[in-house]
N, C-alpha and C positions, 0 to 999 in steps of 0.2 A: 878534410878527411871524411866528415859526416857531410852527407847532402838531402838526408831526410830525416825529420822527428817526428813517429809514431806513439799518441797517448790513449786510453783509456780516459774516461771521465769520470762514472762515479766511485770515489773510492782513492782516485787517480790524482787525476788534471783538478775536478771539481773537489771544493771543502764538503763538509757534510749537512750544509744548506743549500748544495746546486749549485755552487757559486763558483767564482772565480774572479782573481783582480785583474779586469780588465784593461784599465789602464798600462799596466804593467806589461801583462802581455802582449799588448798591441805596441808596445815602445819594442820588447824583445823581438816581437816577430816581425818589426820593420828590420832590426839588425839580422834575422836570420834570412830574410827576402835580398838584403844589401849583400850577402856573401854567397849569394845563392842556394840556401837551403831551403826546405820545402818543410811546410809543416802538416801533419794526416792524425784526424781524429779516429781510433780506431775503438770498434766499441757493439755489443749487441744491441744495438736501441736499433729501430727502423732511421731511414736516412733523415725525414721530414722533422724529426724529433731531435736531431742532433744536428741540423742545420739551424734550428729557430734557436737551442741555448746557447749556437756559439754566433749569433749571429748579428755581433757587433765587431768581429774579428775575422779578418780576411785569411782563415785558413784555405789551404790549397786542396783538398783533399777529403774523404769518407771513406775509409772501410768500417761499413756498417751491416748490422745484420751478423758478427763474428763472422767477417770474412763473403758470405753470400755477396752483396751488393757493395759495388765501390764505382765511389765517382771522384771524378779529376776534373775539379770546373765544373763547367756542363758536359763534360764527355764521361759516359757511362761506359768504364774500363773493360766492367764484371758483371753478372748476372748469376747465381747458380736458383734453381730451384728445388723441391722436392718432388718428388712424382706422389699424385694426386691415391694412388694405392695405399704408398707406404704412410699417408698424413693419416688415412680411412682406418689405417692396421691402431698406426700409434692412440688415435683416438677409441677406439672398439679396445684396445686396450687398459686405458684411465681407468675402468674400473676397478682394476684389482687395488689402486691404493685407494680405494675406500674414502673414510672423512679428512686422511690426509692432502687429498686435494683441494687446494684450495680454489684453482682457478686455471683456463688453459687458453690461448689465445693463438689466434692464427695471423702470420705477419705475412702481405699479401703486396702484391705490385700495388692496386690500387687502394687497398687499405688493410686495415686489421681489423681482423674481425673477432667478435667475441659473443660465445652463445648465452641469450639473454640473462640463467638463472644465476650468472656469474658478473653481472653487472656490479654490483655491491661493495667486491672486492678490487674491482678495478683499479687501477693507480694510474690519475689520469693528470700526473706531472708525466710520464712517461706518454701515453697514448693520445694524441688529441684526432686520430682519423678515423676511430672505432666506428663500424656495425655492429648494431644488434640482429643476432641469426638466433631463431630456434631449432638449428639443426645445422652446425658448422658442416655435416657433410655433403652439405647442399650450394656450398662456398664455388667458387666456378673459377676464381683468380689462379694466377699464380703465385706458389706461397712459398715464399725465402725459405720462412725459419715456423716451427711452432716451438710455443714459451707454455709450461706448465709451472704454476707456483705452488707451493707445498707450506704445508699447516706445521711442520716441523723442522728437524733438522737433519733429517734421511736425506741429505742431497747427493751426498758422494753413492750411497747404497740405493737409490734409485736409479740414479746417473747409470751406473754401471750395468746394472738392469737392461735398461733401454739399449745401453751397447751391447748387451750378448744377446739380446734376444733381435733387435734387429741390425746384426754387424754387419749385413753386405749395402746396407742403403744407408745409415743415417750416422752423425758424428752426436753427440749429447753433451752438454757440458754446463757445469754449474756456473749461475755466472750472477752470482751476487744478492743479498736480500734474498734469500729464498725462494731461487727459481732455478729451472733449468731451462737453457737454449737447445733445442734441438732441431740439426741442417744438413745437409748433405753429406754423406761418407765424405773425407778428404778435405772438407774446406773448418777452417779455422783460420784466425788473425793473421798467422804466420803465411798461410796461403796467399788471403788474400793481400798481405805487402809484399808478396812475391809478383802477384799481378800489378798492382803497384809500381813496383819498381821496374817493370818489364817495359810499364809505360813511360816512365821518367827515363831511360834506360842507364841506369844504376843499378847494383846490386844488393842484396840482404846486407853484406857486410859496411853497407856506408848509412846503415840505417838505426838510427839509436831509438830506443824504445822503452814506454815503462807503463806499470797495469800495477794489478795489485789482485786479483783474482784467476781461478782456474782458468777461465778461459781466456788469460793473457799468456798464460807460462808456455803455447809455442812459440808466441812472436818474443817473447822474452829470451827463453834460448836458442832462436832458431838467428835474430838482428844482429848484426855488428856489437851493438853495448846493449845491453837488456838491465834497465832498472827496475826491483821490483819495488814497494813502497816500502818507506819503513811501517806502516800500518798495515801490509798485506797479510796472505795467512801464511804457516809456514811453508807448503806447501810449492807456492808461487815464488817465495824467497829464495827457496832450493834452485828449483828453474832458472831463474837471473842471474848475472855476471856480478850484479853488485845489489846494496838495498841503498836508497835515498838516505840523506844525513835525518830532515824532514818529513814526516809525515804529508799527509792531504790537506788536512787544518791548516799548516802552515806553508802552505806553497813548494811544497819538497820537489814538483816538476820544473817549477818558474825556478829555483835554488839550482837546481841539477844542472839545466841546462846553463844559466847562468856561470857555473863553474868549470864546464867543461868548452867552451867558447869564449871565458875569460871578458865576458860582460857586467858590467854593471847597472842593471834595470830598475833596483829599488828606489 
């Protein structure tokens, strides 16, 4: 019935040390390769960063970037970018939050970049392709996504901000630890496993999926089965067809899937 399983990682797929039992899942996803199903990590991280944690597991798949960048193999499905105005607006804008910003990064084809005085802050389990720029508007890539992190908890009242002040170009979305992902009008997860599926040629409805944050709750209710976690917020709960028995800590995806495919992995 299902022919693809879409996850989320932090919060998700991964415990809350990055981790994941690998063993385990490399026994289940030979049983989901044997039945023909496909497995897609989906998730705002840049691609290079979510190809090195998973990459002692043969997944099939990346929508990364929330939807911007998706690859199948080595075949690059998707691309979206921002136009080089709307990045110049968003940033000429950062000032109004003041010392609540903590930090703002630009996710780029050929890397991320980030203006020098924000080095400090950096979190460089996520980033390992960084530039140092003293003047990101001098950046010349093309740029997926920009990630602004916030010294508080205004995520949802910034968020929306960003959306009514620039609603003809840019989609915003909180997406966990205190940031926000900000990308093209119309692209989010749910998009990009729409492209996805376009390429397996399958549709939304054969694709089970599970996240635990705001910017999972399209592809959670947009998929065939949309799990949110039992550790999600509530928010994303709402959005899902159902919540995991398990949390992140305990494997609640390796669980899930395990139960609905009637395996037994442990």
């Amino acid at each position: 019935m299902f022919k693809l399983i879409a996850t989320d990682i932090d919060g998700t797929f991964f415990d809350d040390d990055h981790d994941y039992d690998h063993e385990r899942f490399n026994r289940q996803l030979k049983l989901l390769h044997e039945q023909g199903v496909k497995f897609a990590i989906a998730s705002g991280n840049y691609l290079g960063h979510l190809q090195r944690v998973v990459q002692f597991s043969p997944v099939d798949a990346f929508v990364s970037e929330n939807g911007a960048h998706i690859m199948a193999g080595d075949d690059e499905v998707f691309a979206s970018y921002l136009k080089s105005d709307t990045v110049n607006a968003i940033i000429d804008g950062l000032d109004s939050l003041g010392d609540n910003l903590q930090s703002f990064i630009l996710s780029g084809e050929e890397a991320t970049y980030v203006d020098s005085k924000f080095e400090p802050f950096l979190n460089k389990y996520y980033i390992h392709n960084y530039q140092l720029t003293d003047d990101v508007k001098n950046v010349s890539d093309d740029v997926f996504k920009v990630n602004i992190s916030l010294n508080d908890d205004k995520l949802d009242e910034v968020t929306a901000d960003l959306n009514s002040r620039f609603a003809d170009e840019i989609h915003a979305t909180a997406s966990g630890f205190g940031s926000i992902d900000i990308i093209s009008k119309g692209i989010n997860k749910a998009f990009g496993l729409q492209k996805l599926a376009d390429f397996y040629g399958i549709g939304l409805d054969e694709i089970v999926s599970f996240g635990d944050n705001s910017n999972d709750d399209e592809m959670l209710a947009e998929t065939g089965l949309g799990f949110a976690m039992k550790n999600a917020k509530a928010s994303t709960q709402k959005a899902a067809d159902h919540v995991t028995e398990f949390d992140n800590n305990y494997q609640g995806v390796l669980e899930t899937i395990d139960s609905i495919f009637g395996f037994n992995t442990k």
